[in-house]
VMD Tcl script that builds the backbone (N, CA, C; Angstrom):
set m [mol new atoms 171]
animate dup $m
set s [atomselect $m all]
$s set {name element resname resid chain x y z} {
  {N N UNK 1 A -118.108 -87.652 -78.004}
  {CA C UNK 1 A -118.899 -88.685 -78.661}
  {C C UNK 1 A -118.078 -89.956 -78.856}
  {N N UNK 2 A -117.087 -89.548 -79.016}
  {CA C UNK 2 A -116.189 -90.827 -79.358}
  {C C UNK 2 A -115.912 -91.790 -78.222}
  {N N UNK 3 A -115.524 -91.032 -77.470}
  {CA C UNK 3 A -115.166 -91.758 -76.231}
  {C C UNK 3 A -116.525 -92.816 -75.603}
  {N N UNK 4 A -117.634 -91.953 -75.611}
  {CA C UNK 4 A -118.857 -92.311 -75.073}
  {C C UNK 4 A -118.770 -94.130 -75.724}
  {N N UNK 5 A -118.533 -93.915 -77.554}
  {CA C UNK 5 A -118.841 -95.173 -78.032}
  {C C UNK 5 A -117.572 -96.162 -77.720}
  {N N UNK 6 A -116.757 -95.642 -77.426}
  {CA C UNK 6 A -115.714 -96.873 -76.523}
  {C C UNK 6 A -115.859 -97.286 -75.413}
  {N N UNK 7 A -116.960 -96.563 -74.570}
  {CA C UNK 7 A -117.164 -97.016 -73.334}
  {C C UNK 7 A -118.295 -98.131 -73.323}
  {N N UNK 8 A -118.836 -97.726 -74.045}
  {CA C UNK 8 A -120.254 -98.713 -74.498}
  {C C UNK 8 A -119.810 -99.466 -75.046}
  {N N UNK 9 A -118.674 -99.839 -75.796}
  {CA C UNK 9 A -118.089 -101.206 -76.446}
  {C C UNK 9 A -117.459 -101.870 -75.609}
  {N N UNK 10 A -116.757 -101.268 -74.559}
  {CA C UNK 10 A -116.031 -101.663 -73.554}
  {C C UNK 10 A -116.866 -102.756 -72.204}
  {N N UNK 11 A -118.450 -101.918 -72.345}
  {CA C UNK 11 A -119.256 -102.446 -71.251}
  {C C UNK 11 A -119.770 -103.585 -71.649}
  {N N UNK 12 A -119.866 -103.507 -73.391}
  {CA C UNK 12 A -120.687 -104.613 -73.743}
  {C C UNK 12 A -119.512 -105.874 -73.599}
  {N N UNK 13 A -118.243 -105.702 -73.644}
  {CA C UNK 13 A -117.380 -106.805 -74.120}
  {C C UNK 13 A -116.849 -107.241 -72.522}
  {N N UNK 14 A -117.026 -106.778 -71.470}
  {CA C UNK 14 A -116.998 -107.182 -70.064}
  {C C UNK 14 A -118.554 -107.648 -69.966}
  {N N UNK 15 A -119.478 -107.427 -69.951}
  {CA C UNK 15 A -120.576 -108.191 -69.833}
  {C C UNK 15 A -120.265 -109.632 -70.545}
  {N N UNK 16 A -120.245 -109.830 -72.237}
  {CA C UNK 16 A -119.840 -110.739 -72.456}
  {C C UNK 16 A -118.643 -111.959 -71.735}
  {N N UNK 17 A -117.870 -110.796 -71.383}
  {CA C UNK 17 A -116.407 -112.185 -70.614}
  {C C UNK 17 A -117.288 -112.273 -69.329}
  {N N UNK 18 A -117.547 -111.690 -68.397}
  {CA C UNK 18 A -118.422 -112.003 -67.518}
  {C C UNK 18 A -119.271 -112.938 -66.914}
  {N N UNK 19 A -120.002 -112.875 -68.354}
  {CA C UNK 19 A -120.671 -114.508 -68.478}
  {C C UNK 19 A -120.449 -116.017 -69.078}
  {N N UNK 20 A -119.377 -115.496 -69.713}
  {CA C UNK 20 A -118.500 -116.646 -70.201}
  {C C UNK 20 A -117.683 -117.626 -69.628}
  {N N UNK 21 A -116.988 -115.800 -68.611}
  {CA C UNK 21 A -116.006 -116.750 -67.461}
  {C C UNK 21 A -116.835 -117.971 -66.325}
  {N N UNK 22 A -118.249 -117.345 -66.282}
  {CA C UNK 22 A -118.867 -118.390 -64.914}
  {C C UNK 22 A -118.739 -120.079 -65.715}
  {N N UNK 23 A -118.852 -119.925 -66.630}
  {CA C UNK 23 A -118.052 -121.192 -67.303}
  {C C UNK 23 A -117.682 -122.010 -66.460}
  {N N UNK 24 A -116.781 -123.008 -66.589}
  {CA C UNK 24 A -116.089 -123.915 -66.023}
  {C C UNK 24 A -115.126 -124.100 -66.973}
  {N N UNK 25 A -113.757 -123.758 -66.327}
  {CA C UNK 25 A -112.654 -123.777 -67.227}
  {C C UNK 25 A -112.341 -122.851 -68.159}
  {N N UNK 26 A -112.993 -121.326 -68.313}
  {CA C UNK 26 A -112.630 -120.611 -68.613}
  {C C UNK 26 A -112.108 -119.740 -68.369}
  {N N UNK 27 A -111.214 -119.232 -69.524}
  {CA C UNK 27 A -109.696 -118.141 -68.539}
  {C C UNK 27 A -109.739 -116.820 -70.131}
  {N N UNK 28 A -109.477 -115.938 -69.161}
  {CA C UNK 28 A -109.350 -114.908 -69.911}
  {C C UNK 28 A -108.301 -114.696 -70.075}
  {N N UNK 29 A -107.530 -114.021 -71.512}
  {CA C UNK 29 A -105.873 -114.551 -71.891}
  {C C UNK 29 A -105.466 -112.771 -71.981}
  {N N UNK 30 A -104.529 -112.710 -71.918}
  {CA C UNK 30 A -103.979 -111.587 -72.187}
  {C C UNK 30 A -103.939 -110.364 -70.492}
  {N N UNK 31 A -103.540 -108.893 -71.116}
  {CA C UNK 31 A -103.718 -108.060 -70.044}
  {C C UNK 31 A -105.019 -107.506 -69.705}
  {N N UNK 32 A -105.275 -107.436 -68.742}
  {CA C UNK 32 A -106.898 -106.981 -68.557}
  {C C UNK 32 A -107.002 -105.291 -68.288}
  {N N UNK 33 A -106.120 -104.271 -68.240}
  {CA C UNK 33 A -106.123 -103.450 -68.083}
  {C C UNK 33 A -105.607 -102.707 -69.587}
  {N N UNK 34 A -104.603 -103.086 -70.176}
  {CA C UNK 34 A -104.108 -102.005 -71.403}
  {C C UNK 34 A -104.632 -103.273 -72.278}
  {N N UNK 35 A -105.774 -103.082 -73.545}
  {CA C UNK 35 A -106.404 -103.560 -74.251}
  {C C UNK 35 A -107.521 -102.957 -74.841}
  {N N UNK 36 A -107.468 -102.945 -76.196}
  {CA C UNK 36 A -108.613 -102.025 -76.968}
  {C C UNK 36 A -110.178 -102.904 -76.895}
  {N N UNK 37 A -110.968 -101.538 -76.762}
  {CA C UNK 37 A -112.849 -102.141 -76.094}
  {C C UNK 37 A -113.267 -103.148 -76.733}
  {N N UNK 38 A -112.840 -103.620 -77.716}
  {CA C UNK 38 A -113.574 -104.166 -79.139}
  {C C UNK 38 A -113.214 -105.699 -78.843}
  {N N UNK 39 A -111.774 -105.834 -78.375}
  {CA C UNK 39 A -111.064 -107.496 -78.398}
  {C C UNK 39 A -111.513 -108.058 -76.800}
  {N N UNK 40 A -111.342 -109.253 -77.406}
  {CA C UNK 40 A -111.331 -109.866 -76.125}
  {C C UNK 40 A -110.635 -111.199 -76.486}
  {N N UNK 41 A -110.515 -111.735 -75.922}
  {CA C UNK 41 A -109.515 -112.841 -75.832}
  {C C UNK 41 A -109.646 -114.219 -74.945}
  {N N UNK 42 A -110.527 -114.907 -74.707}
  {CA C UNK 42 A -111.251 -116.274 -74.157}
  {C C UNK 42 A -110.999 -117.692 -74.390}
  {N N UNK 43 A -110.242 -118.535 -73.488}
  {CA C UNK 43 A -109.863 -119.842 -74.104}
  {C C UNK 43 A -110.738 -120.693 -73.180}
  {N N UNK 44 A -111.259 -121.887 -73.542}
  {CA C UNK 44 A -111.908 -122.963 -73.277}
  {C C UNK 44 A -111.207 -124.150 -72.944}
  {N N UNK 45 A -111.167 -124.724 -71.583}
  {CA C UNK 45 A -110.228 -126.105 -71.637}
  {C C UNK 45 A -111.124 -127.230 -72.388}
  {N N UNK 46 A -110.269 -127.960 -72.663}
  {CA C UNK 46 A -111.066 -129.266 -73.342}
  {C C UNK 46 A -111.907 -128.690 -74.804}
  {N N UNK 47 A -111.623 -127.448 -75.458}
  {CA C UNK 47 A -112.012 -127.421 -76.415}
  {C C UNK 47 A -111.416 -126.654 -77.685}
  {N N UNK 48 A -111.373 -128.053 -78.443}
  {CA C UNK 48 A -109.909 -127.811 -79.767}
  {C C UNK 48 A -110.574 -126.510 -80.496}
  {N N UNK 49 A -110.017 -125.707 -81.287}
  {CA C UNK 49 A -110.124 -124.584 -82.172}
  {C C UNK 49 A -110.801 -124.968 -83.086}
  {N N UNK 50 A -110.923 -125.793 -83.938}
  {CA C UNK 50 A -112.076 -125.761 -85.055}
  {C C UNK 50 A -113.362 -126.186 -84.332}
  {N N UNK 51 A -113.795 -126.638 -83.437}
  {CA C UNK 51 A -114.885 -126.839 -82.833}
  {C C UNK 51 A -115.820 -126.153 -82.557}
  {N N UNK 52 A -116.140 -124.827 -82.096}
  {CA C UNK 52 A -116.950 -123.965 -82.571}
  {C C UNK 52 A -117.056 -123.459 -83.547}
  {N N UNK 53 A -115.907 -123.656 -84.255}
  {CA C UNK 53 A -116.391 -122.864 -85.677}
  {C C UNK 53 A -117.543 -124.022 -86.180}
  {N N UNK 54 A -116.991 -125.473 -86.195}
  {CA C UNK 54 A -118.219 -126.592 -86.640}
  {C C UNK 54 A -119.588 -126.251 -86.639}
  {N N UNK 55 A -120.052 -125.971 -85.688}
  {CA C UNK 55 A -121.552 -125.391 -85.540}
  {C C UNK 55 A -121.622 -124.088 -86.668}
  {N N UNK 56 A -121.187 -123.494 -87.313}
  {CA C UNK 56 A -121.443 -122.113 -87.869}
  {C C UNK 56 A -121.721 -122.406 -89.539}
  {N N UNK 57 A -121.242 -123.596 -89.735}
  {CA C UNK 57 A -121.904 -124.000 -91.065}
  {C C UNK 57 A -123.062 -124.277 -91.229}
}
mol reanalyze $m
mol bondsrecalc $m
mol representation Tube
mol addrep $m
């Protein structure tokens, strides 16, 4: 059972980078093979760090 729900976290968080990466200018940071299902790790060129958070207020 356990495993099952890491795989399903795993699928959902590659779907997500997936569609993120068709982006323009997006890069996925870190190792892509040894990394827990849950993280992911996504940087944006041309876009400073408080800037998406802006929209969430």
């Amino acid at each position: 059972m356990k495993w099952k729900k890491k795989e399903k976290t795993a699928g959902a968080r590659d779907k997500l980078e997936t569609s993120l990466l068709k982006l323009e200018e997006a890069y996925l940071n870190g190792d892509q093979e040894h990394r827990l299902p849950h993280v992911s790790n996504i940087s944006f060129k041309y876009v400073e760090g408080e800037g998406p958070d802006d929209g969430l207020q």
